[in-house]
C-alpha positions, 0 to 999 in steps of 0.5 A: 495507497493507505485510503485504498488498502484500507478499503480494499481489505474492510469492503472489497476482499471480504464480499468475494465470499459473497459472490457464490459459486456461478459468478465467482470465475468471472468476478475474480477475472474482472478484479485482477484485471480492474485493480491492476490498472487501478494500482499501476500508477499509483504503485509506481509513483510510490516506489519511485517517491520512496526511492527519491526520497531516499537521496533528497531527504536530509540526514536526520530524516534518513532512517524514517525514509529508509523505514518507509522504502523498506516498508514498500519492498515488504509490501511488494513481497507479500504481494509477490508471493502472496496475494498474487499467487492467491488471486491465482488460484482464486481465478479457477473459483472460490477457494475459503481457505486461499482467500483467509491467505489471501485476508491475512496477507491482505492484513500484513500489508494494511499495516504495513502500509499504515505505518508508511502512511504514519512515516509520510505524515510525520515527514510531511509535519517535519516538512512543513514546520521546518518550512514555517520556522524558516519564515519566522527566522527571515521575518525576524532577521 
């Protein structure tokens, strides 16, 4: 997800205002549909992970996967009452003032998203080096 808002919010949203006014009703249609299926799962396999992770991770690590899943719901909300809601009113033409909302919104949850990406990695680095000092501790026993 971190990659694809990335590029959404640096490449995809920015050209809407390069569309123009005849094509713009059937670009913004299109995009809603496309990016809904586009995010589906991978939204899902997020919350879910998040919420797995929850349960699964030991105590130590607890507060950065709690961070992570509450990192998820503020992304989730600005989307909700958001960026939704602007792609709404988007749909019926090219608005410069919804879609700077849109921009900003689209802003919070890049870097919401950026720092649930920097938690996953730590984790993943905890992950690993627990793992590895593991190995060298049987090797050595």
């Amino acid at each position: 997800m971190l990659g694809l808002i990335w590029t959404i919010h640096t490449v995809h949203y920015p050209l809407f205002a390069d569309v123009g006014p005849e094509n713009y009703a059937q670009f913004q249609a299109h995009h809603v549909e496309r990016i809904g299926k586009l995010l589906l799962v991978p939204w899902a396999l997020e919350g879910i992970t998040a919420l797995l992770l929850i349960v699964v991770v030991p105590k130590k690590q607890k507060f950065l996967v709690i961070t992570g899943a509450v990192l998820v719901a503020g992304i989730l909300v600005l989307s909700g009452l958001v960026s939704a809601p602007a792609h709404a009113e988007l749909a019926d033409g090219f608005d410069e003032s919804v879609h700077s909302q849109l921009m900003n919104a689209n802003l919070a949850r890049t870097l919401l998203w950026t720092l649930r990406g920097l938690i996953a990695a730590s984790l993943l680095f905890a992950t690993f080096t627990q793992k590895s000092k593991l190995k060298v501790e049987r090797v050595q026993s």
